[in-house]
C-alpha positions as CSV (number, residue, x, y, z in Angstrom):
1,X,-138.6,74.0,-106.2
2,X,-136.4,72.9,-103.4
3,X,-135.5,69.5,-105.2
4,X,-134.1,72.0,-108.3
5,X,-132.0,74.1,-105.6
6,X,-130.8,70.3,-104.1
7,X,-130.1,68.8,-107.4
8,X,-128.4,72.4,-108.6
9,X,-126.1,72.1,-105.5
10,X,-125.1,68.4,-105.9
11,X,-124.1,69.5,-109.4
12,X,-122.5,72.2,-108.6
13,X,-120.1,70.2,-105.8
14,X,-119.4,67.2,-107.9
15,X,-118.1,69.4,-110.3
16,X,-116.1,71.3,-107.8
17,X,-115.2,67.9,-106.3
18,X,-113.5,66.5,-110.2
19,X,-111.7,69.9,-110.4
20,X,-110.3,69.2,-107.4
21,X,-109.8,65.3,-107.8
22,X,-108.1,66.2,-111.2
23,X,-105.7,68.7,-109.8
24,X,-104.9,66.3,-106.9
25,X,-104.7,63.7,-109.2
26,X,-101.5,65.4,-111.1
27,X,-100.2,67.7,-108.5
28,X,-99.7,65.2,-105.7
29,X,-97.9,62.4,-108.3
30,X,-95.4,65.0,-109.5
31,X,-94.7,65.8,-105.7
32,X,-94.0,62.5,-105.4
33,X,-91.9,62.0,-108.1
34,X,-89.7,64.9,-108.2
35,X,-89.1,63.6,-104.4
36,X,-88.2,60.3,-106.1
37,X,-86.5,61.0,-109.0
38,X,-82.8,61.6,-107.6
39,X,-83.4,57.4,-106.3
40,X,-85.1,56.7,-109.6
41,X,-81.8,57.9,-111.0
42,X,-79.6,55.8,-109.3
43,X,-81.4,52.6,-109.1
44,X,-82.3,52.9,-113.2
45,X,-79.4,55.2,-115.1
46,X,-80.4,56.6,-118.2
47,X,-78.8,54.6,-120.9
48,X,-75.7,55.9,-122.3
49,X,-75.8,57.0,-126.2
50,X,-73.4,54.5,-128.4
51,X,-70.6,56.7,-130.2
52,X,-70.4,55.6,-133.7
């Protein structure tokens, strides 16, 4: 019974371990992009559109 109650646990923080592995895994990149974006923006300007 107590290798159920062991086994249920390990699921249960593996799981809470991806949610928080996926959440870190796209909150902490946009951090760090929306810190680099203004140098992003001057080291590669958008292109420009062609008039005509």
């Amino acid at each position: 019974m107590t290798f159920l109650l062991d086994t249920y646990i390990a699921l249960v923080s593996l799981v809470f371990l991806a949610i928080l592995g996926l959440i870190s895994g796209v909150a902490v990149p946009g951090l760090f992009m929306a810190a680099a974006a203004p140098w992003l923006d001057w080291i590669l300007p958008g292109r420009k559109k062609k008039s005509g």
